[in-house]
Each structure stands twice: as structure tokens, then as C-alpha cells.
N, C-alpha and C positions, 0 to 999 in steps of 0.2 A: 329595771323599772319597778318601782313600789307597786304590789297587789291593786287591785280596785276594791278599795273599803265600802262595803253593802251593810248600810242602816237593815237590823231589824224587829219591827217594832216585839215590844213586851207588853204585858197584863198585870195588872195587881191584885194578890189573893192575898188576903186580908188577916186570914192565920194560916202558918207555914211554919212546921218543925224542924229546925234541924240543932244538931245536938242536946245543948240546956233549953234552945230557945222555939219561942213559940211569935213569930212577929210579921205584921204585912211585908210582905215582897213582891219586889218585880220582878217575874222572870219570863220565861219561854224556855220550850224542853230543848235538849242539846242537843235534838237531830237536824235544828234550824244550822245552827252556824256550824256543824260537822259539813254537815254539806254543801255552806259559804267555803268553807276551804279546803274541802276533794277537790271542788269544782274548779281554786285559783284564785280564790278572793280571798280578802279578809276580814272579819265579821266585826260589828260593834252593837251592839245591845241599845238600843233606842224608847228609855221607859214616858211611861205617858205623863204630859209637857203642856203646856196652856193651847189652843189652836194657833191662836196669833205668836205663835213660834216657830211653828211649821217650815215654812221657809226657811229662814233663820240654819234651824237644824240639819235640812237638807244641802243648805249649801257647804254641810262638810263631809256629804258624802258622795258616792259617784254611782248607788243603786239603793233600791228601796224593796223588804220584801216586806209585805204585809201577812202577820203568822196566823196560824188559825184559831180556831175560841167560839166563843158564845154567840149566838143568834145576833145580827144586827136586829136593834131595835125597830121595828114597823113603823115606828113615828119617820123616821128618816125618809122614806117615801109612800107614805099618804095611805098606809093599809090600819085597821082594824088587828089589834092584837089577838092574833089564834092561839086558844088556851092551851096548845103546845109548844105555843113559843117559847124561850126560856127567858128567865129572868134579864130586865134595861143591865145593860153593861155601860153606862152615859157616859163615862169618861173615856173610855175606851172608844167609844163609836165615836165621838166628837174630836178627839184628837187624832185617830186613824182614817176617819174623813177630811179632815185639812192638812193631812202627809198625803194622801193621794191626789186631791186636789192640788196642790203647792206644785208635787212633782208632776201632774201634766202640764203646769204652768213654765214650769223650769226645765222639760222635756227629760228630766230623771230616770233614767228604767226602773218599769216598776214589777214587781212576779208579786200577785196576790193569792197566796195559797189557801184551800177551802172558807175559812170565814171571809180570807184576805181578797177574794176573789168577789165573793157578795158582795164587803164592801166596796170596791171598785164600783162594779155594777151599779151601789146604789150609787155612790159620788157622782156619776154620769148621768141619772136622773134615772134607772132602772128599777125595777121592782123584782121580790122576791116570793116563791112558791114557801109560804112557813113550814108545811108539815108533806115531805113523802116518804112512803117505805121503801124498803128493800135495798137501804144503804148503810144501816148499821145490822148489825144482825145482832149482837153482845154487847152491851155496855161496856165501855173500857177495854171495848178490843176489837182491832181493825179488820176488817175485812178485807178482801181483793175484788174487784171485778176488772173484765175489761173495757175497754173504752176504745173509740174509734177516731181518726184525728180525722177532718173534713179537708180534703186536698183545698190545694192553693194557697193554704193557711200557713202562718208561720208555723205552728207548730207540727203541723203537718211536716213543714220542710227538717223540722228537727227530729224529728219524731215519725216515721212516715207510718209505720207497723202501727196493726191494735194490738194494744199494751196491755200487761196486766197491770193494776194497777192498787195502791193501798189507801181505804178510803176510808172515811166516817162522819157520815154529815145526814141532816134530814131537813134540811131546805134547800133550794137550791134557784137560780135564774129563773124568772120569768119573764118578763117584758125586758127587754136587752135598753140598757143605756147607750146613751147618744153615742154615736159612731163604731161601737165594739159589732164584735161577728163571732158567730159561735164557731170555734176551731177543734170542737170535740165531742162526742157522746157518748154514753153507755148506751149499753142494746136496748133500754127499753126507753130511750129518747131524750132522758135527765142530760141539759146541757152540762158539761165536765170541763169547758175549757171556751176562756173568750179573749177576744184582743181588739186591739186597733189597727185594721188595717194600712197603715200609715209607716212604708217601707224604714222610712228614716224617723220613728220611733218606737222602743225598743217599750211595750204595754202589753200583758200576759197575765189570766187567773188561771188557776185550775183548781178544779173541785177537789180535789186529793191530796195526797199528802208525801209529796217528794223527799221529804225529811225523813222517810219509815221507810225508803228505799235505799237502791245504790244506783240508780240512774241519773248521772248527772249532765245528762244532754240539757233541760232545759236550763237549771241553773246556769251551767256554764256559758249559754247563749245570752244567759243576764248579765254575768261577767266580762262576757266581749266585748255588749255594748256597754258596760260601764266603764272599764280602759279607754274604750275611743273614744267617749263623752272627758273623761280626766285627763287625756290628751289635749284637748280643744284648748289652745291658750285662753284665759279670762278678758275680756274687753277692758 
């Protein structure tokens, strides 16, 4: 049986060196798709695409991980820009909210890793805290905390132990989007992890960053249910 191919989305940085050159690129760091294929999948690079293509693209893959990045813009659910937010990422936000949209439409599994996981959120109509501390400590270098899974949760069920975990983000959930459950927290209550309770769909963020580890429980619970969704014969 052929892997289960996991879209996952990329960014564009506008100047990027590598040898003579100096030129915009798509990319995403390589501990995304290292960890699409520890885990039994196989990775394809998904760079940002008009929205009304969304669908389109999805239906050639059998999972969706949403990578991490820059603040979702506050326009996207109805807040006031806090002067620590960082700079609109609009292409980015606009085409990674109608992949996640598309895919709960198409019941796609989706893992939204720390931005990836915001966006979710918002897609669902949720809102986001712009500014907390005590989740980066260094610029440009990850921290650990631990984090708690909430029993009955799926990830709980994958995950059951508090973990330690590799993190770096300073926003995080606030008002939970339509149907998701918070399946995680650090000690001092920062939701870390949410889904949709909905046995037979296969919908996961987490604040963190699985790609800076070697834990590949959750990944590969993305991977299962992408196999048995690419199993399904086509109508």
C-alpha cells in the first residue's frame, strides 16, 4: 500500500539566500516533513495558492498539517490589533483558512501545529489572546514546558502522560471555535491543544511544536486516519 501523502502548508519570505542567490521562497523548516515520514507518511510541500483552490488541492491529498508562523491577523475574528501583534501575513492567512475550511468540509484530517492550530480556531469562528508571556523565553530558541492532556480527549488517548514539550509562541486560544474542546494545558492554564470531538473525524492543534521533537504519537494518529480515509473508494 502506497504511504498516506500529508499536504503541508509553506510561507513566503520574500529574500532568502542560498548560494549566488538572493530570491522569494516557499518554504517550511524540514522538521515538518522529517516527521511526516518517521511517523509513515509521505510529505508534499503545499505553497500558498488562490483560496477558491483549496478544495481542488485537497483532493490530492489524504491529510492536512497546518505549520507554524506568524500571528493570524485579528481582522480574521473581529479584534482590534494589539501593538504586539506582528506584522498581516494576508496571503498566508487567507489561503490557510480555506485549506482548513475545505478540509472540514471534505472530512480531511487535519494536525494544526502552533500558528496552525490558531488558525483552526479561528476558521471555527474562535478568537485569540494576542500577547502572553512565559512561552518564549529567547528569541529564536525553543523552550520546553510541560503540558497536561484533559482525559477523554483524543489526545489524551494518544498521549495519556504530561509531556514535556518544545514550544514558542505568544498567543494563544481564547474563546474556543464552534465545536472544538480544549484536549491540553500548560500549568498555568494556556490552552496547548484542541479538537473536535467527533469520534469519526480525525481534527487536532496543538500549541507546540512536534516537528522540534522525536515524539511521533500524534503525527502518526494523523497518518492512520489518513490511510483509512485513502482507503474509502471514491463515489
Amino acid at each position: 500500500m502506497p504511504r498516506p501523502l500529508i499536504g503541508i502548508t509553506t510561507y513566503v519570505e520574500e529574500s532568502t539566500r542560498y548560494g549566488v542567490w538572493d530570491l522569494p521562497t516557499s518554504l517550511v523548516p524540514t522538521g515538518y516533513h522529517q516527521l511526516v515520514q518517521a511517523a509513515g507518511g509521505a510529505a508534499v510541500l503545499l505553497p500558498p495558492d488562490e483560496p477558491g483552490s483549496a478544495a481542488e488541492v485537497l483532493s490530492r491529498v489524504d491529510g492536512l498539517v497546518v505549520a507554524g508562523g506568524p500571528d493570524v491577523d485579528p481582522v480574521h475574528y473581529g479584534a482590534a490589533r494589539d501593538p504586539r501583534t506582528g506584522a498581516p501575513a494576508t496571503v498566508r492567512d487567507r489561503w490557510e483558512l480555506a485549506l482548513i475550511k475545505a478540509a472540514l468540509e471534505a472530512d480531511v484530517p487535519v494536525l494544526g501545529i502552533c500558528r496552525g492550530m490558531q488558525a483552526l480556531n479561528v476558521a471555527l469562528g474562535g478568537t485569540l489572546v494576542q500577547h502572553i508571556d512565559g512561552h518564549v523565553d529567547t528569541p529564536g530558541v525553543m523552550s520546553r514546558h510541560p503540558v497536561r492532556p484533559v482525559p477523554g480527549t483524543r489526545y489524551a488517548d494518544l498521549v495519556p502522560e504530561e509531556a514535556q514539550v518544545p514550544t514558542y509562541h505568544h498567543q494563544a486560544v481564547e474563546r474556543l471555535g464552534r465545536g472544538l474542546v480544549v484536549s491540553a494545558h500548560a500549568l498555568d492554564g494556556t490552552v496547548e491543544a484542541i479538537e473536535l470531538p467527533d469520534p469519526a473525524r480525525w481534527v487536532l492543534g496543538v500549541q507546540w511544536h512536534p516537528e522540534r521533537d522525536e515524539d511521533t504519537r500524534v503525527m502518526a494518529s494523523l497518518i492512520e486516519a489518513a490511510a483509512v480515509r485513502s482507503a474509502v473508494p471514491v463515489a
